[in-house]
PLY file of the C-alpha trace (Angstrom):
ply
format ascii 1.0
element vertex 311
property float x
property float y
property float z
element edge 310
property int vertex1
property int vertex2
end_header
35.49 28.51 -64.10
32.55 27.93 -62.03
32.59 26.70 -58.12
30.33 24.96 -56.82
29.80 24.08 -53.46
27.88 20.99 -52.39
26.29 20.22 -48.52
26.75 17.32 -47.71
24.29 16.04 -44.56
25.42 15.42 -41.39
23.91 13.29 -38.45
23.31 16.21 -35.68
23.08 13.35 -33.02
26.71 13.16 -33.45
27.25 16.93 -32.52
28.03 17.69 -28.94
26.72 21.11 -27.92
29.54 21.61 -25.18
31.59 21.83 -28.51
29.98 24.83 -29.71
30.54 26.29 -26.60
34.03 25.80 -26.97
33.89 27.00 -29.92
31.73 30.24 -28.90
34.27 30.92 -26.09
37.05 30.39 -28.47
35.50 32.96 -30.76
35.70 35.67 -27.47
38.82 35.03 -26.60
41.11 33.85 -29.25
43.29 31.72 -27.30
42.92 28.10 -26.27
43.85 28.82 -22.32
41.34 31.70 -22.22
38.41 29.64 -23.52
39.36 26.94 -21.53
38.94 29.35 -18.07
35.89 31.30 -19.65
33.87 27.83 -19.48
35.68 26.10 -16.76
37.13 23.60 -18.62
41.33 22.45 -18.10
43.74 23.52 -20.64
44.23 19.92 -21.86
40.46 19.28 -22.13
40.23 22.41 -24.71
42.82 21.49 -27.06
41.14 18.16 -27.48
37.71 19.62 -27.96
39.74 22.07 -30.26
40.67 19.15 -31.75
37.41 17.44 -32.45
35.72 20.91 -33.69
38.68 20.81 -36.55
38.02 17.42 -37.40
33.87 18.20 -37.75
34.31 21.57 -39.16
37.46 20.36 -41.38
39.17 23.81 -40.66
41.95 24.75 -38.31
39.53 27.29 -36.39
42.76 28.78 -34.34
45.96 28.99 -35.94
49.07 30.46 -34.58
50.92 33.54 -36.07
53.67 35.60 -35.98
51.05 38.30 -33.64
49.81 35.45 -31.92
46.65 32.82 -31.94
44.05 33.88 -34.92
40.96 32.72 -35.83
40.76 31.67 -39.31
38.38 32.82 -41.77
36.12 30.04 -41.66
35.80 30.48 -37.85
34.74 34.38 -38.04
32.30 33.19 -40.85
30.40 31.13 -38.26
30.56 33.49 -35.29
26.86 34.93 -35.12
25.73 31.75 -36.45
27.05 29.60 -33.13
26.44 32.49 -30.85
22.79 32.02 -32.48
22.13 28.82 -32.30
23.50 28.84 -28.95
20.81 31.93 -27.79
17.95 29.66 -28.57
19.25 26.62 -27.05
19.15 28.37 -23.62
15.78 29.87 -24.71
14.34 26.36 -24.79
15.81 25.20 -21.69
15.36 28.29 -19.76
12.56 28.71 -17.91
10.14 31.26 -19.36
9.66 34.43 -17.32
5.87 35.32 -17.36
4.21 39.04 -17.43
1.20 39.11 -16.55
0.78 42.71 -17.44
2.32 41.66 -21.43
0.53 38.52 -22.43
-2.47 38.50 -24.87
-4.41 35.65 -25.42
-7.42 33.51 -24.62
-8.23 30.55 -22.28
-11.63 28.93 -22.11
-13.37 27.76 -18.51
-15.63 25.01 -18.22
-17.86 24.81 -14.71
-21.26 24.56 -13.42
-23.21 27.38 -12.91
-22.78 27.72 -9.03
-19.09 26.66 -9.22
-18.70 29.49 -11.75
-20.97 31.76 -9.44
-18.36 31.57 -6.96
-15.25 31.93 -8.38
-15.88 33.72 -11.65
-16.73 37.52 -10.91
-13.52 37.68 -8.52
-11.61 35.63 -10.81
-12.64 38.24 -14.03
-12.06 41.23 -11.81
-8.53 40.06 -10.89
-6.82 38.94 -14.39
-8.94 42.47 -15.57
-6.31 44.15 -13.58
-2.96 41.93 -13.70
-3.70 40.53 -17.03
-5.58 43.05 -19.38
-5.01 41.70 -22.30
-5.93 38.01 -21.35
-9.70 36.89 -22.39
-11.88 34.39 -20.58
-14.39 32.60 -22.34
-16.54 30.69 -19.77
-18.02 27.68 -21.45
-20.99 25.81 -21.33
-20.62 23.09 -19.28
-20.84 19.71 -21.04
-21.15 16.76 -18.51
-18.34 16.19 -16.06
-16.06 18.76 -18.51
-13.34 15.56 -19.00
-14.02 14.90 -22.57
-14.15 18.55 -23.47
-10.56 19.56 -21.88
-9.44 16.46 -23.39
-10.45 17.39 -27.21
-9.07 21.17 -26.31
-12.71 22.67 -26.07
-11.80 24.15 -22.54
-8.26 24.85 -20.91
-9.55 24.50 -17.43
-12.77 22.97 -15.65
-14.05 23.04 -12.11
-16.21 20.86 -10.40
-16.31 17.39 -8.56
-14.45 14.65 -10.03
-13.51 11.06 -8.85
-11.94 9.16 -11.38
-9.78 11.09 -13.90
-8.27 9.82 -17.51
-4.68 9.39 -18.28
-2.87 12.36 -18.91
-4.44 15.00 -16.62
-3.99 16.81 -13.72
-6.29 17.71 -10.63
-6.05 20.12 -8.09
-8.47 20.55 -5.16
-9.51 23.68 -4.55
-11.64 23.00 -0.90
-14.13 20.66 0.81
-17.27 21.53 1.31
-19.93 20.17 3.41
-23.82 20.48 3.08
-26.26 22.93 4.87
-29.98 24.14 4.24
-31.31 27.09 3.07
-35.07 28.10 3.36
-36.40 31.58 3.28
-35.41 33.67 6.37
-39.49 34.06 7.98
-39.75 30.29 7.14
-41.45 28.17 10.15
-38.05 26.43 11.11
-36.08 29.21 10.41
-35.54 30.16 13.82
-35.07 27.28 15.74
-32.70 24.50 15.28
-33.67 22.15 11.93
-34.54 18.53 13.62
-34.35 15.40 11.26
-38.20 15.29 11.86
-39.02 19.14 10.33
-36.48 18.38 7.88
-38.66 15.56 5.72
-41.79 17.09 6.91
-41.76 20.09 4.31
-41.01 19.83 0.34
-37.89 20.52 -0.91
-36.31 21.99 -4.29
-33.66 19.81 -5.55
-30.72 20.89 -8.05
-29.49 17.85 -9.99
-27.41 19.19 -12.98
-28.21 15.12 -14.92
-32.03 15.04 -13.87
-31.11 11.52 -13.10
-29.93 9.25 -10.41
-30.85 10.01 -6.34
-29.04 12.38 -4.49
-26.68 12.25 -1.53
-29.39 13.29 0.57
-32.04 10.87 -0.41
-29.45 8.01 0.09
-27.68 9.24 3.12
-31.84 9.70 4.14
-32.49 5.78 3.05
-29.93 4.88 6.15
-32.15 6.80 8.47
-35.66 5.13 7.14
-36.40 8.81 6.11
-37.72 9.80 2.91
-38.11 13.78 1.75
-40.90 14.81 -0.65
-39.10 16.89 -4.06
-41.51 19.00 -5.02
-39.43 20.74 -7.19
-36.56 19.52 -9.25
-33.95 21.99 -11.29
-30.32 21.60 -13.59
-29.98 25.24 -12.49
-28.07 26.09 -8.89
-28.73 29.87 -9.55
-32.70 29.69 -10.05
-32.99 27.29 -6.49
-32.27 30.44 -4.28
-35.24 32.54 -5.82
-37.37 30.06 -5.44
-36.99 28.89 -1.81
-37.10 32.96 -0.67
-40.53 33.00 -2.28
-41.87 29.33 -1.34
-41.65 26.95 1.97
-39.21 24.68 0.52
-35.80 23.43 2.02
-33.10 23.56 -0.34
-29.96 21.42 1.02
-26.61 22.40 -0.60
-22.68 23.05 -0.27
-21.91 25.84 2.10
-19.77 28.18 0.55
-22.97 28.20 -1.96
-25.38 28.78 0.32
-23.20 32.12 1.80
-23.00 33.24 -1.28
-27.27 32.76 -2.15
-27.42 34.48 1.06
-25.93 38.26 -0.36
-28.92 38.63 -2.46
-31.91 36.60 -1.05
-34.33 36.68 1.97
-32.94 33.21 2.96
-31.46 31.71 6.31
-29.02 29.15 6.53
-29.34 26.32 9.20
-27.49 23.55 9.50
-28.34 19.79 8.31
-29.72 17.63 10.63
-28.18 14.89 9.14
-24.62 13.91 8.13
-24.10 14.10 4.46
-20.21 13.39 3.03
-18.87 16.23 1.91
-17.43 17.48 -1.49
-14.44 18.86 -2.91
-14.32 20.98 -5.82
-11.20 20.93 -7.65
-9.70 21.73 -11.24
-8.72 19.73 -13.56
-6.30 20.29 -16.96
-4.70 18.53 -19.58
-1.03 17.89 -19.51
-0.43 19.27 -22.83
-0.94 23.27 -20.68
0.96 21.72 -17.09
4.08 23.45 -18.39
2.21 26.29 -19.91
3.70 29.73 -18.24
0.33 31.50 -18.95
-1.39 28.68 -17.21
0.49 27.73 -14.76
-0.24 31.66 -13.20
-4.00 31.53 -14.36
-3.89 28.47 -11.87
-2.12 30.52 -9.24
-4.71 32.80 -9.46
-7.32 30.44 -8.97
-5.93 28.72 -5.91
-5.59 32.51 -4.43
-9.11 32.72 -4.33
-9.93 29.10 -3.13
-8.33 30.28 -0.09
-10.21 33.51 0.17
-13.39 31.55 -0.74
-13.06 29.69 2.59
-11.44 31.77 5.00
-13.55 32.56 7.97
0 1
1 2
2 3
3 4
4 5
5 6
6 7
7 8
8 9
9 10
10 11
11 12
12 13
13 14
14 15
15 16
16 17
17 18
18 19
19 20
20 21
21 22
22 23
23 24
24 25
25 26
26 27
27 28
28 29
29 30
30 31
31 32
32 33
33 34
34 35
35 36
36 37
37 38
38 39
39 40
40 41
41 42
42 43
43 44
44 45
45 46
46 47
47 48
48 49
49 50
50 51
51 52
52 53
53 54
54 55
55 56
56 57
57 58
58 59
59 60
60 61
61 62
62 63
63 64
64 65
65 66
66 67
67 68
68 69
69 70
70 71
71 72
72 73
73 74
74 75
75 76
76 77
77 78
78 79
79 80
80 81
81 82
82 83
83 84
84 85
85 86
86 87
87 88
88 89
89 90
90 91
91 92
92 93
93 94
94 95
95 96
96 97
97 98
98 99
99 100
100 101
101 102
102 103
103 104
104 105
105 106
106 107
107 108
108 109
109 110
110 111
111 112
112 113
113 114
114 115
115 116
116 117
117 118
118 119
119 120
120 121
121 122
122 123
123 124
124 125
125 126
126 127
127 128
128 129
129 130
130 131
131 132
132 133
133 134
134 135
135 136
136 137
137 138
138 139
139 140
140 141
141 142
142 143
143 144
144 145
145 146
146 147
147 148
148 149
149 150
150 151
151 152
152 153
153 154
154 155
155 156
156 157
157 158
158 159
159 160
160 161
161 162
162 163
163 164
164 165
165 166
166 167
167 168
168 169
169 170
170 171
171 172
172 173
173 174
174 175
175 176
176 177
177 178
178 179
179 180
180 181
181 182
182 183
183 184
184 185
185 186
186 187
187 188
188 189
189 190
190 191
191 192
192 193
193 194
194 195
195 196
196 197
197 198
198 199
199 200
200 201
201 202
202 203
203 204
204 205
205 206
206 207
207 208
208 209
209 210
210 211
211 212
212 213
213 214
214 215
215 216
216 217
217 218
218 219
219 220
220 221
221 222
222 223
223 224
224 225
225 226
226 227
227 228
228 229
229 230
230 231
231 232
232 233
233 234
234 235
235 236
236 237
237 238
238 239
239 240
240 241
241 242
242 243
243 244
244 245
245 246
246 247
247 248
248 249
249 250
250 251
251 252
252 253
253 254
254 255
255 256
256 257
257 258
258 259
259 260
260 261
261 262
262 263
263 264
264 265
265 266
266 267
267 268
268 269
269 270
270 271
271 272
272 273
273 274
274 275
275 276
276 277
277 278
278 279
279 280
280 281
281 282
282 283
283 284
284 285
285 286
286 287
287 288
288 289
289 290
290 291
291 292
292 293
293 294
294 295
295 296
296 297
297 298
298 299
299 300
300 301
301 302
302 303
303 304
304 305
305 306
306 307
307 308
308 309
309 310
């Protein structure tokens, strides 16, 4: 004669998990009163839950003997499988410890060229020694960087942003204001930079677009002022070079200009004028907010925000 045994499906929305707890402390201790005190429950309110796992498992689970309470064989059939299933349900709920020193992976960084000046050699250097085996690919920056975290081309941009889509997340990293920079035996190097010496020589501009005017020229409009651009550049990182071999003013964000300043002839003086100032953050999608890995490569980015602009 031939058995066979046929599953039959059962709604799982109809399965309380504090059931197979029950049932996973009833497994340990083989008594009702036992697994009622192992998961703080009364005596009364484990025999009914006894009673309910019975009527969903159709077996008596825990019968009583002449030695005692004993599981039935049913029951001991379905004791790694419950103590199982329960594992991974705290796995999912748990949060997720994160090593640093463990994880392997990629992420991908999207940022100007000067923004990525600043913070990526520091950055590189610092997940090269508490994260060896994570990988950085810095991107090439496309636009503002919204649409390509949004279609998963970068986990992570930096830069300036106003107005942000549904769905993301921003983080400001400092504000910024403006200064000039002009080569370090320039004319007005050495005295204070009046609004007058400031539109009387050329400038280099950096406009990453090549179109629109600048904060300066507007803020400059307000003033009846106008500045001749004798030179205009996409590219932060070629500006410096050229003002510490040429008379012209170059006007940009502070923490830029310090930096410009560690490998150029240049001197910094401060804008005679009062331009608003910026505030670089970063920006993700919310499909990585919960993200262990990213939620520390984020961490590690604030860090050295605040280094970036300590005195």
């Amino acid at each position: 004669m031939k058995l066979v045994l046929i599953m039959q499906k059962m709604d799982i929305g109809s399965v309380d998990l504090n059931l197979l707890k029950l049932f996973d402390a009833l497994l340990k201790e083989g008594s009702v009163t036992a697994a009622a005190a192992r998961i703080g429950l009364s005596q009364p309110a484990a025999s009914r839950g006894l009673g309910r796992l019975r009527r969903l498992l159709n077996d008596r689970i825990l019968v009583r003997t002449a030695n005692g309470w004993e599981l039935t064989p049913r029951a001991l059939s379905l004791s790694a499988n419950v103590a199982k299933l329960l594992d991974d349900v705290s796995a999912i709920i748990a949060p997720t410890e994160f090593a640093p020193q463990q994880v392997t992976g990629k992420f991908t960084i999207a940022s100007a060229d000067h923004l990525a000046q600043l913070f990526m050699p520091d950055l590189i250097a610092k997940l090269a020694q508490l994260a060896p085996g994570l990988d950085i690919t810095i991107t090439t920056a496309a636009g503002d960087n919204v649409d390509l975290v949004s279609q998963g081309g970068a986990d992570l941009a930096i830069g300036s942003y106003q107005q942000l889509p549904a769905r993301f997340y921003c983080k400001q990293l400092y504000e910024d204001d403006f200064v000039c920079v002009v080569r370090r035996d320039h004319a007005i190097s050495q005295k204070p930079l009046t609004l007058e010496d400031y539109v009387a020589w050329p400038h280099i501009s950096v406009s990453i677009t090549g179109h629109g005017s600048s904060a300066v020229d507007e803020v400059l409009k307000q003033h009846n002022k106008r500045r001749r651009v004798a030179v205009k550049t996409p590219y932060f990182l070629l500006a410096p070079s050229i003002v510490a071999n040429t008379d012209l003013i170059l006007t940009t964000p502070r923490r830029l200009a310090e930096h410009m300043m560690r490998s150029e002839t240049l001197a910094l003086q401060e804008l005679p004028l009062t331009i608003p100032s910026i505030a670089p953050s970063m920006i993700w999608h919310e499909r990585l907010h919960y993200d262990p890995a990213h939620i520390w490569l984020r961490q590690q980015v604030m860090e050295l925000a605040v280094t970036l602009t300590a005195p």
